[in-house]
C-alpha positions in Angstrom: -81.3 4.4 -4.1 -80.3 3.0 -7.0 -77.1 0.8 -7.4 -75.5 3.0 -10.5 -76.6 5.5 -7.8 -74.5 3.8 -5.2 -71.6 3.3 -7.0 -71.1 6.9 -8.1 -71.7 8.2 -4.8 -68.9 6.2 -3.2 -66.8 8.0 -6.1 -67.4 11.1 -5.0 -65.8 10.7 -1.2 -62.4 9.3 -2.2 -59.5 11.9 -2.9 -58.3 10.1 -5.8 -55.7 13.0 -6.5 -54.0 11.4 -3.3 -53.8 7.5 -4.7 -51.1 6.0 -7.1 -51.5 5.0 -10.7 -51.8 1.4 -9.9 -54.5 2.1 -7.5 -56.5 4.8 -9.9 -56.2 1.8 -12.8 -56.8 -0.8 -10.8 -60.6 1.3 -10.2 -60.6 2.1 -14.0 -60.4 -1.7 -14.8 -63.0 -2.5 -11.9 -65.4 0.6 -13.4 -65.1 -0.9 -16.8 -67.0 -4.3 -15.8 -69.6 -2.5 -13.6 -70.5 -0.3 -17.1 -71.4 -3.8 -18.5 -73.0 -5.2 -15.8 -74.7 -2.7 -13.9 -78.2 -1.2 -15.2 -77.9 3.0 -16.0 -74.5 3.0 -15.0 -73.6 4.7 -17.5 -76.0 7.3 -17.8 -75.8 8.1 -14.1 -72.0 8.4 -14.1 -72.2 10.8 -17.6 -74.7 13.1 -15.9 -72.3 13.2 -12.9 -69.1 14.0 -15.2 -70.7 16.3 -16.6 -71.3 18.3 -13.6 -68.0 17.5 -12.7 -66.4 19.5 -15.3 -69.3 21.6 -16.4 -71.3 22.6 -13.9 -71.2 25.3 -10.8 -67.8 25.0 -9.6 -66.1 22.7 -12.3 -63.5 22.4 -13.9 -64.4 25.1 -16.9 -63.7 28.2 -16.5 -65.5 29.3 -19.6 -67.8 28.3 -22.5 -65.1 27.2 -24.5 -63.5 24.8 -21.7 -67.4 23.5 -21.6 -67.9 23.6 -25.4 -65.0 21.1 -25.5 -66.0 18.8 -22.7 -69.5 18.6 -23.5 -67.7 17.2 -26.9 -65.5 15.1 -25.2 -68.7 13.2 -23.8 -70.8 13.5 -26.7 -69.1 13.5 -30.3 -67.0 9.9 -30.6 -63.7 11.8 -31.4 -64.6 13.8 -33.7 -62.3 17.0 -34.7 -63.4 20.5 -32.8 -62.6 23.6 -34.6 -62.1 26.5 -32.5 -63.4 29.8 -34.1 -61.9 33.1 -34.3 -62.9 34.5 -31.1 -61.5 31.1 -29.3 -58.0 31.9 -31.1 -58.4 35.8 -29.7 -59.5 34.1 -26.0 -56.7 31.7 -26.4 -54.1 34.6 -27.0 -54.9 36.2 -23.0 -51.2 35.1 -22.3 -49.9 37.0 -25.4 -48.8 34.8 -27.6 -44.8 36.0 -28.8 -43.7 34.6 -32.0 -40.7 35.9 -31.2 -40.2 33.0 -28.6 -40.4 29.2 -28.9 -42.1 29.4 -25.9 -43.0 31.2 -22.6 -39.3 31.2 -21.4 -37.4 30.7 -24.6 -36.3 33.6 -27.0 -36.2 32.2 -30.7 -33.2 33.7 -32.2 -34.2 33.4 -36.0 -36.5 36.5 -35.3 -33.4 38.9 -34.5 -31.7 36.9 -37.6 -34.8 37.8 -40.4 -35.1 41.3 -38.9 -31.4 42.4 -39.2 -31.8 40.8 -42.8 -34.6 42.6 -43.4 -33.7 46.1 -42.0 -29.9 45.4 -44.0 -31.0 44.9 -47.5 -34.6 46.2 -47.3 -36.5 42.8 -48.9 -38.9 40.6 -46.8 -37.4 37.6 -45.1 -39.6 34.4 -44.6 -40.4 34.0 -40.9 -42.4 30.8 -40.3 -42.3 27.7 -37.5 -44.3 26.8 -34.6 -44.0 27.3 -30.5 -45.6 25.9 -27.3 -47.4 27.8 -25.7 -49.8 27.9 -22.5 -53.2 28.9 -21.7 -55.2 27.0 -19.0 -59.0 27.5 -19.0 -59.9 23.8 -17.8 -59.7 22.4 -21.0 -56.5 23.6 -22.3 -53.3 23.8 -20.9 -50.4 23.8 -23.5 -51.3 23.9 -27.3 -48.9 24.1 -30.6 -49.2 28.0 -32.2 -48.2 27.0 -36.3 -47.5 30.4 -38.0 -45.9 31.6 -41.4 -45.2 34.9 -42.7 -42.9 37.3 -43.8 -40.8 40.2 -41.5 -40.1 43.5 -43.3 -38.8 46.8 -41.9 -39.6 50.2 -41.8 -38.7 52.9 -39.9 -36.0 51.3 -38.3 -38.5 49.0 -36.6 -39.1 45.0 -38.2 -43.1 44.1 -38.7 -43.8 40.0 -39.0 -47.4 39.6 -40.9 -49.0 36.5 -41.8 -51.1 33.8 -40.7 -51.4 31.6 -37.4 -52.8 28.2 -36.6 -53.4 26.1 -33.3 -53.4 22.4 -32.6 -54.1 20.8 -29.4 -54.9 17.4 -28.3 -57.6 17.0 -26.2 -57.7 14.1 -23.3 -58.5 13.7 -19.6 -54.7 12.6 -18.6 -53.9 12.7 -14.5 -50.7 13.8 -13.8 -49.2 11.0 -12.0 -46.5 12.7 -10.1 -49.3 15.7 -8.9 -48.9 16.3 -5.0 -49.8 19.1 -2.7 -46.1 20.4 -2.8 -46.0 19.5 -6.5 -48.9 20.4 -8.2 -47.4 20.5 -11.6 -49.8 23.6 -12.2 -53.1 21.8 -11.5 -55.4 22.1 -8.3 -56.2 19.5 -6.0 -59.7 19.6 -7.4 -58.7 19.7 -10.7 -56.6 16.6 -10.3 -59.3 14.5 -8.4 -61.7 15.6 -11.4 -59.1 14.4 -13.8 -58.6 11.3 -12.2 -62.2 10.2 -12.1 -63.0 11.0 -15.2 -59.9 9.2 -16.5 -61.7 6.1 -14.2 -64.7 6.9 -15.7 -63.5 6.5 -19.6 -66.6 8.2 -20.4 -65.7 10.0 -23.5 -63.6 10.2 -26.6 -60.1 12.1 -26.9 -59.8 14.2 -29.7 -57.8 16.6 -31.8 -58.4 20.3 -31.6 -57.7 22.7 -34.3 -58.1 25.9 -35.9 -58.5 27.6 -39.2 -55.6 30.3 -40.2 -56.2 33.8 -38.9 -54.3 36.8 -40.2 -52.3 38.7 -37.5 -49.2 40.7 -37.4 -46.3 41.7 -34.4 -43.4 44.6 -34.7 -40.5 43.4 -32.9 -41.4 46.0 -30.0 -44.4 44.0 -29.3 -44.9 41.3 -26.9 -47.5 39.6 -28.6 -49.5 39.1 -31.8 -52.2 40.9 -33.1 -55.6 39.5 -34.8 -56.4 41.4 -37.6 -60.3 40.3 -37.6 -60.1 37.6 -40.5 -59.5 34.3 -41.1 -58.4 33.1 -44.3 -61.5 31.3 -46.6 -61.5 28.1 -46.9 -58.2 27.5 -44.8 -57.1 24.0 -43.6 -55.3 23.9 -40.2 -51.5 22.5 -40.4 -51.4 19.2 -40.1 -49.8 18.3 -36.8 -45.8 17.4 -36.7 -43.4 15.5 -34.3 -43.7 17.6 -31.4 -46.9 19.3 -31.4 -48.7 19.4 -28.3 
């Protein structure tokens, strides 16, 4: 057996989701060396992360989640652009412009409807809010979307465009523990953590183009009207974005 060989199989039978942050750098550091000094180190431990996060069991739950890890391994930082049908995937939770968040009602949304329903013009409706979606890859990501809310009926309509920014890393969660799992598995954690040892890839930013869509205000989520807009350049990422 091969020492690269060696080395990655002692990896594999610590629970490193258990050990502190002083301990997992400590290994981080001591891996760093070895990748200089050890023949096809590198190489091995790829083709183990890989499998790690990609492979029967890992941490992907879909081809996107292994679209984006395969690029964290393989494309230096470079931007990933998520497609339409990643922005409809990414939308399972329903995402509410009506909210800043999952928990948190925005109340300039009630303010631009009763405008709009009052003196019958469209009233701007435009901002951003977090929200969540965990496929292995992604876990909170910045929705950016402007547009305008105009009533008819009795009943307020918001239509314009969206936009997402995420940024992607492999960051433990240092205060994770089996009574605190801060939304993570155990084996999501100890997957985390060594590839965070490992320092295999590159983190980078993830974005999207603009896509039309459109929510009444009796709606719990926005719709995807099918398009994107040509030629569309995501928002540039702000104080705050996720």
């Amino acid at each position: 057996m091969s020492i690269a060989k060696r080395i990655i199989d002692a990896l594999k039978d610590v629970k490193w989701e258990e050990k502190s942050q002083s301990e997992i750098d400590a290994k981080k550091l001591e891996f760093a060396a070895l990748k200089i000094s050890v023949p096809l180190l590198v190489p091995v431990a790829k083709h183990f992360l890989r499998n790690e996060l990609t492979g029967p069991g890992g941490h992907a739950k879909d081809e996107l989640a292994k679209r984006m890890f395969d690029h964290y391994l393989d494309e230096d930082g470079k931007l990933f652009v998520l497609t339409l049908d990643d922005m409809k995937a990414m939308n399972a939770n329903g995402i509410d412009i009506r909210n800043k968040d999952t928990s948190t009602v925005n109340p300039d949304f009630a303010v631009a409807c009763s405008k709009a329903k009052a003196a019958g013009t469209a009233q701007d409706y435009s901002g951003k809010l977090h929200w969540v979606w965990d496929n292995g890859s992604i876990a909170n990501y910045t929705v950016h979307y402007a547009g305008q809310i105009t009533a008819a009926g009795g009943v307020c309509k918001w239509e314009g465009v969206v936009d997402y920014f995420d940024r992607f890393d492999l960051d433990p969660r240092w205060g994770w523990t089996p009574s605190n799992p801060q939304g993570r598995s155990r084996g999501g954690e100890r997957r985390t953590r060594i590839g965070y040892i490992l320092d295999l890839g590159t983190d980078y930013d993830v974005k999207s183009p603009k896509a039309r869509t459109w929510q009444r205000e009796t709606d719990k989520a926005i719709t995807f009207d099918g398009t994107i807009v040509a030629g569309s350049t995501p928002t540039a990422p702000s104080a705050g974005d996720l």
